[in-house]
C-alpha positions as CSV (number, residue, x, y, z in Angstrom):
1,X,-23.1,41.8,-39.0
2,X,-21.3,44.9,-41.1
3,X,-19.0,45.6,-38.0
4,X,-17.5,42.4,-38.3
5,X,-17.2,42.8,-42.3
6,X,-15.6,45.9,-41.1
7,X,-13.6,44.3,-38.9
8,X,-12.2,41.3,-41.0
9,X,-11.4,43.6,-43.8
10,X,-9.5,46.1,-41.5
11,X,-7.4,43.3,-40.5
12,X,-6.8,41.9,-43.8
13,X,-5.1,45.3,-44.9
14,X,-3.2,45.1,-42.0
15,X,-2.2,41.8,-41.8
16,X,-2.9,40.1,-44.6
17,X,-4.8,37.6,-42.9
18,X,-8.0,36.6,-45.3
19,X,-11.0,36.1,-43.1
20,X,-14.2,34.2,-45.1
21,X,-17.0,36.4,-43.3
22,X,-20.8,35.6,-43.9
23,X,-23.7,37.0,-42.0
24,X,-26.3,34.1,-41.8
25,X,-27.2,34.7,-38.5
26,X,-26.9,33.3,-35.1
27,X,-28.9,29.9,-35.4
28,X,-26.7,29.4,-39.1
29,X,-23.5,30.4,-37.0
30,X,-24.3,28.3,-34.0
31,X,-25.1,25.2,-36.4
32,X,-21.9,25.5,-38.7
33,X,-19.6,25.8,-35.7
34,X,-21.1,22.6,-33.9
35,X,-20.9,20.6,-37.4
36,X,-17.1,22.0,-37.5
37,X,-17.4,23.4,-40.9
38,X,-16.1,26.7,-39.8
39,X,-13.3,27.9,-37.9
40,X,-15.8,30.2,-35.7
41,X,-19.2,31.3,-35.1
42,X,-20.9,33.9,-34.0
43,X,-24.3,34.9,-32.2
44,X,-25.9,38.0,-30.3
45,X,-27.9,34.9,-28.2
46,X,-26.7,32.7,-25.3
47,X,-25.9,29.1,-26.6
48,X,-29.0,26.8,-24.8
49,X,-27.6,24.0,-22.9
50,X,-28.6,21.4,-25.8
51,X,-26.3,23.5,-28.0
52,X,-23.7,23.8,-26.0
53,X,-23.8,20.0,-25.5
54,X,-23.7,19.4,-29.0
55,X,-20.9,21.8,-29.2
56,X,-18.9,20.7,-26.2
57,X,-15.7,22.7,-25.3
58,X,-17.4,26.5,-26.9
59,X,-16.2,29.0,-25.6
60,X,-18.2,32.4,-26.2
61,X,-16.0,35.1,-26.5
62,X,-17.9,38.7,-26.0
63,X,-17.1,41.4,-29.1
64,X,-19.2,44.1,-29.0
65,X,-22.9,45.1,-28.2
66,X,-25.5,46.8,-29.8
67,X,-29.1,48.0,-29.4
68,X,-32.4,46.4,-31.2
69,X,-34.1,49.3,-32.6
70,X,-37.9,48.7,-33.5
71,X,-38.9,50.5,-36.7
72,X,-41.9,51.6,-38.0
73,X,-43.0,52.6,-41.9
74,X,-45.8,55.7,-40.5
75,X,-46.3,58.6,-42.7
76,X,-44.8,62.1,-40.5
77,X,-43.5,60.0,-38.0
78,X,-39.7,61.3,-36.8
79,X,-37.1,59.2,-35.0
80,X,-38.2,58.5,-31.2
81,X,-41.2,60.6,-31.9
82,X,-43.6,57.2,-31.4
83,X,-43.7,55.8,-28.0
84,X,-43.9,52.2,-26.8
85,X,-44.6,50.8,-23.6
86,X,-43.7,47.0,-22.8
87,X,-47.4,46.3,-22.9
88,X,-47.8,47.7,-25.9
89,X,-45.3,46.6,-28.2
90,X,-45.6,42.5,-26.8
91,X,-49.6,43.3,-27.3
92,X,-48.9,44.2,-31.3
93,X,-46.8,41.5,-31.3
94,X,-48.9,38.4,-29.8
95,X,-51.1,39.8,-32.4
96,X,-53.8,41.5,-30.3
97,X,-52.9,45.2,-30.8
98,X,-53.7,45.0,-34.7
99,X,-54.8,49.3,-35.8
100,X,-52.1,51.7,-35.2
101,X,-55.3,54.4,-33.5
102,X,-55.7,51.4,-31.0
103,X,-56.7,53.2,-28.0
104,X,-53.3,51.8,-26.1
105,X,-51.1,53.2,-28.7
106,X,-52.7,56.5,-28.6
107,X,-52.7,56.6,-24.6
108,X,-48.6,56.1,-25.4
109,X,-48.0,58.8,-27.5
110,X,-50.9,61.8,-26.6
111,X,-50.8,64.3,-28.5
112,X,-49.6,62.5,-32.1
113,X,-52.0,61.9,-34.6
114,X,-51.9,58.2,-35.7
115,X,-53.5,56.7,-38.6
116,X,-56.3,54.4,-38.8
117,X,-54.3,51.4,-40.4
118,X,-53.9,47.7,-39.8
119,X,-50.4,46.8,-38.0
120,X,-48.3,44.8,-40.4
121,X,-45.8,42.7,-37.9
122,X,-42.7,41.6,-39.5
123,X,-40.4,39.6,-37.8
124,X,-37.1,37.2,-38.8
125,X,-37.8,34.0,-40.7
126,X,-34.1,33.0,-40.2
127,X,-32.9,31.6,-36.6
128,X,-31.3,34.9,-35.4
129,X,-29.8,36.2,-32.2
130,X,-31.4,39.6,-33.0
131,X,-34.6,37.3,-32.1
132,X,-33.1,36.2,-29.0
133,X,-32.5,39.5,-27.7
134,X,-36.1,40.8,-28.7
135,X,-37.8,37.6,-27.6
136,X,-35.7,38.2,-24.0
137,X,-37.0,41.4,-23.7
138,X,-40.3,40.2,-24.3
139,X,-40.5,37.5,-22.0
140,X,-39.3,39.7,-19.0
141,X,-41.6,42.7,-19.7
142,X,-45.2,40.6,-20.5
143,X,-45.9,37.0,-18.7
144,X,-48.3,36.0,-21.7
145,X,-45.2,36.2,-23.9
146,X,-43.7,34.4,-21.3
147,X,-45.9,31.8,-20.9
148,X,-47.4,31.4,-24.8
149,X,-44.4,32.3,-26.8
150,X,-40.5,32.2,-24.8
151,X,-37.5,33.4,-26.1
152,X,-34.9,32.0,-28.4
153,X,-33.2,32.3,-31.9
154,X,-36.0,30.4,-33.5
155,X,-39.6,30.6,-31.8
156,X,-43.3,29.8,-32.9
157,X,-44.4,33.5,-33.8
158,X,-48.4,34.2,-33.4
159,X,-48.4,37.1,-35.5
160,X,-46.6,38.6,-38.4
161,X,-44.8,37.9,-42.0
162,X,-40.9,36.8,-41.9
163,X,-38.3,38.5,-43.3
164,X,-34.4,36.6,-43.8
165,X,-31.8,38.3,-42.0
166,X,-31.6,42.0,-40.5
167,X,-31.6,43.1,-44.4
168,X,-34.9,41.0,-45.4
169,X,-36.8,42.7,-42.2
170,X,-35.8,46.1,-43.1
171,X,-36.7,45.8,-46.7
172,X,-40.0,44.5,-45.9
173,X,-40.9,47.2,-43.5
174,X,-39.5,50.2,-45.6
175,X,-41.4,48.7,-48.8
176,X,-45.3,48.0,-46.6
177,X,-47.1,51.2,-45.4
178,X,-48.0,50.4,-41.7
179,X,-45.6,47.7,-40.9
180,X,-43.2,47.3,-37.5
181,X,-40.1,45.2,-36.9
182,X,-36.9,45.3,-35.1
183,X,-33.9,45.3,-36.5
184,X,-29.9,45.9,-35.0
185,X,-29.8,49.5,-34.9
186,X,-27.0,49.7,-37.4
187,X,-29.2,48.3,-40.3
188,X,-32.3,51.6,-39.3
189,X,-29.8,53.7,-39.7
190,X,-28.3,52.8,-43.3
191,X,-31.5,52.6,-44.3
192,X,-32.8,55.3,-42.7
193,X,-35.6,53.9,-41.0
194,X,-37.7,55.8,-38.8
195,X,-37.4,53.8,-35.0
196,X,-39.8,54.7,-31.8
197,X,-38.7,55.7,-28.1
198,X,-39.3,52.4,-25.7
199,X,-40.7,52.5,-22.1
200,X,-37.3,51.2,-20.1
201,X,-37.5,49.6,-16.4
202,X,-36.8,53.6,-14.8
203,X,-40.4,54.5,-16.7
204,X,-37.6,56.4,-19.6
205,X,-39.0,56.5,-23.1
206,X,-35.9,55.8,-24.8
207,X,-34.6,56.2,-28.4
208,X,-31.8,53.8,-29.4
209,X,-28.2,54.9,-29.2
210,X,-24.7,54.0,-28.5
211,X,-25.1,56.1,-25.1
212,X,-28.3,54.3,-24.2
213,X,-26.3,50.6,-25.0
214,X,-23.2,51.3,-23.2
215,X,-25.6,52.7,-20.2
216,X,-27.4,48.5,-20.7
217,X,-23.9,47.1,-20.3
218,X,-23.5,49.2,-16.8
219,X,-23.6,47.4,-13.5
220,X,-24.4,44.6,-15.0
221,X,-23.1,41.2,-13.1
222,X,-20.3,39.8,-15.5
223,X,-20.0,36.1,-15.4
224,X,-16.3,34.6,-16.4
225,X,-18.2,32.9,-19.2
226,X,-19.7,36.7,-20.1
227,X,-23.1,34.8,-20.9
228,X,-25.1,37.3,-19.9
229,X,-28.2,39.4,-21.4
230,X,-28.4,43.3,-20.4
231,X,-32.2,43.0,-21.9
232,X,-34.5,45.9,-19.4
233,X,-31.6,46.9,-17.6
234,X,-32.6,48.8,-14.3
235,X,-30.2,51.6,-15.7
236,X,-32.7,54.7,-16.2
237,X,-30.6,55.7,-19.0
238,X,-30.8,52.0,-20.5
239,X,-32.6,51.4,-23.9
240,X,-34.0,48.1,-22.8
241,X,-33.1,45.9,-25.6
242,X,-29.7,45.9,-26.2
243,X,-27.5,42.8,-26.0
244,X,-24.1,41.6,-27.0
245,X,-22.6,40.0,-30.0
246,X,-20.3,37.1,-29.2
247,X,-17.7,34.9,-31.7
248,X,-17.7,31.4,-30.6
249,X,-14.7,29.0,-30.9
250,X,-13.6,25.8,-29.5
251,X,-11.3,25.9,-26.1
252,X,-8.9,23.0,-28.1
253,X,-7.9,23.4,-31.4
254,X,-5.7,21.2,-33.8
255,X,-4.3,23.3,-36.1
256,X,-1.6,25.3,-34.1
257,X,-0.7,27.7,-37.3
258,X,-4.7,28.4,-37.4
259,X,-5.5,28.5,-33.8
260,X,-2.7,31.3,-32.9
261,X,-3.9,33.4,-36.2
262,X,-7.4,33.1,-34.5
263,X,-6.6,33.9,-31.3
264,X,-4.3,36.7,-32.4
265,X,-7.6,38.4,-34.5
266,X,-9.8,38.0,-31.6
267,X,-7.4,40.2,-29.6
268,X,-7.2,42.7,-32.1
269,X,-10.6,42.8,-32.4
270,X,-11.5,43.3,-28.2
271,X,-8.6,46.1,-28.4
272,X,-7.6,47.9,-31.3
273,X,-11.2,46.6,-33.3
274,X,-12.8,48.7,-30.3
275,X,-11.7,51.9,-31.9
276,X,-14.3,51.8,-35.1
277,X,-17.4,50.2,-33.0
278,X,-18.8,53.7,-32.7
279,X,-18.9,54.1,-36.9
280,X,-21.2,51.6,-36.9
281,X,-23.8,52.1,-34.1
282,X,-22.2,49.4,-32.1
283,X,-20.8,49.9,-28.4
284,X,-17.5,49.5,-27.5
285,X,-17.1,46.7,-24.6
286,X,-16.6,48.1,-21.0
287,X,-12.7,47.6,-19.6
288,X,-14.8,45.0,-17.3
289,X,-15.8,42.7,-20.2
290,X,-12.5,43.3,-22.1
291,X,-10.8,41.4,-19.1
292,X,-13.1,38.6,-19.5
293,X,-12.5,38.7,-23.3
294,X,-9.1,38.5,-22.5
295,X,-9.0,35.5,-20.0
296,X,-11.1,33.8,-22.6
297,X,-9.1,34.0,-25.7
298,X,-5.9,32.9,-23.3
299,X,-7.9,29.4,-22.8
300,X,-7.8,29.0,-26.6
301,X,-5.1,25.6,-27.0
302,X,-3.3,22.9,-28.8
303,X,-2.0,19.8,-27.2
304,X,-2.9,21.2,-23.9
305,X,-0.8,24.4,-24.7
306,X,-2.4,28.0,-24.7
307,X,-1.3,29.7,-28.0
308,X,-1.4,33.2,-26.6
309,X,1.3,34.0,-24.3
């Protein structure tokens, strides 16, 4: 995720604290932590229950959030200027919406000439909590995805070609005339991708924005864990598939050198780290999750003992 690289190197200069950063994606992240190879994790998906088995004592520890833009390679096609309904955009991708002049993408977007060309779906080949958000989304707008596909970091797909990380799905679609995928909205902007308006809960046809994410995190129902997905938010304002981006560490550490220099960059990052979200298309947390951010890093211990005082 380039806000953390941001981040990491930010605090390096400042601190001189060295922090190892690769993005491999949420299911990588999640896997490395729970094997203890790694001093955290992180993942834009809730751990499942299994996982958080495996991984007993996790805390997830909210950083940011950010919006899932889907991105289209159409010639003459401007940013937000092609609509998608919920029905629409699970139909192309359970595989059954498969021309872009298909009669229910036209009746979305009247008035815009689309080609007659096949539908190239590309989706992530890696286990990814970009996945999880869009697989979310889709299971709360269509039943059949519901019911055939689910949600997850990792899922049996029924259409489409894979892609490895955020990067590997927007290089496919910029590189195959007629193609669609989703990507965090940070990675369609550097590579200036073109990405279409959704249909929101209100009936909005929304573009993807900073604006439209922070509106997602907005009376949402905060749990003290913060495990919660702000996926079709009832928000009129809401681009509906937006979710957050959490690090995950164990509650008890070992190392009490290496648990207070963790727990020390985790508060930098949920105050001053807040300051540059924006630079990178992500949105800053509300005061409301900062709390819970907070209360979570203070459960960070040694011996029993919280390292943050």
């Amino acid at each position: 995720m380039p806000l953390y690289t941001r981040w990491f190197d930010e605090y390096n200069k400042m601190c001189g604290i060295k922090v190892n950063y690769q993005g491999i994606g949420s299911g990588g992240g999640i896997k490395q932590h729970t094997e203890k190879t790694v001093d955290f994790g992180a993942s834009d998906g809730i751990m499942t229950d299994k996982q958080k088995q495996d991984a007993a004592g996790s805390l997830m520890i909210p950083m940011t959030a950010g919006a899932v833009a889907v991105i289209v390679n159409l010639p003459n096609i401007q940013n937000g200027q092609l609509k998608l309904t919920p029905e629409t955009l699970s139909g192309i991708y359970l595989g059954k919406i498969t021309k872009w002049n298909d009669p229910r993408v036209a009746a979305d977007n009247s008035g815009l000439t689309l080609p007659d060309q096949k539908i190239t779906v590309v989706r992530r080949a890696d286990g990814s909590g970009t996945t999880n958000i869009f697989t979310t989304y889709l299971s709360q707008v269509s039943m059949e995805w519901k019911d055939k596909v689910g949600k997850g970091n990792s899922i049996q797909w029924p259409a489409g070609i894979g892609g490895e990380g955020n990067a590997g799905v927007a290089g496919q679609v910029r590189q195959i005339p007629g193609s669609i995928g989703y990507v965090e909205l940070a990675y369609a902007s550097q590579n200036k991708l073109t990405w279409v308006a959704v249909k929101n809960q209100a009936g909005n046809f929304i573009e993807p924005s900073l604006p439209a994410t922070t509106a997602a995190m907005e009376g949402v129902d905060v749990p003290d864990s913060t495990e919660v997905m702000i996926t079709n938010s009832a928000n009129p304002y809401a681009y509906p598939i937006a979710g957050l981006t959490w690090i995950i560490v164990y509650e008890n550490q070992k190392d009490k050198a290496k648990a207070q220099t963790l727990a020390q960059l985790l508060w930098w990052c949920v105050h001053d780290g807040q300051r540059t979200t924006a630079d990178l298309e992500y949105a800053a947390l509300s005061p409301k999750m900062v709390q819970k951010a907070e209360a979570l890093i203070k459960r960070i211990k040694v011996d029993g003992q919280p390292v943050l005082r």
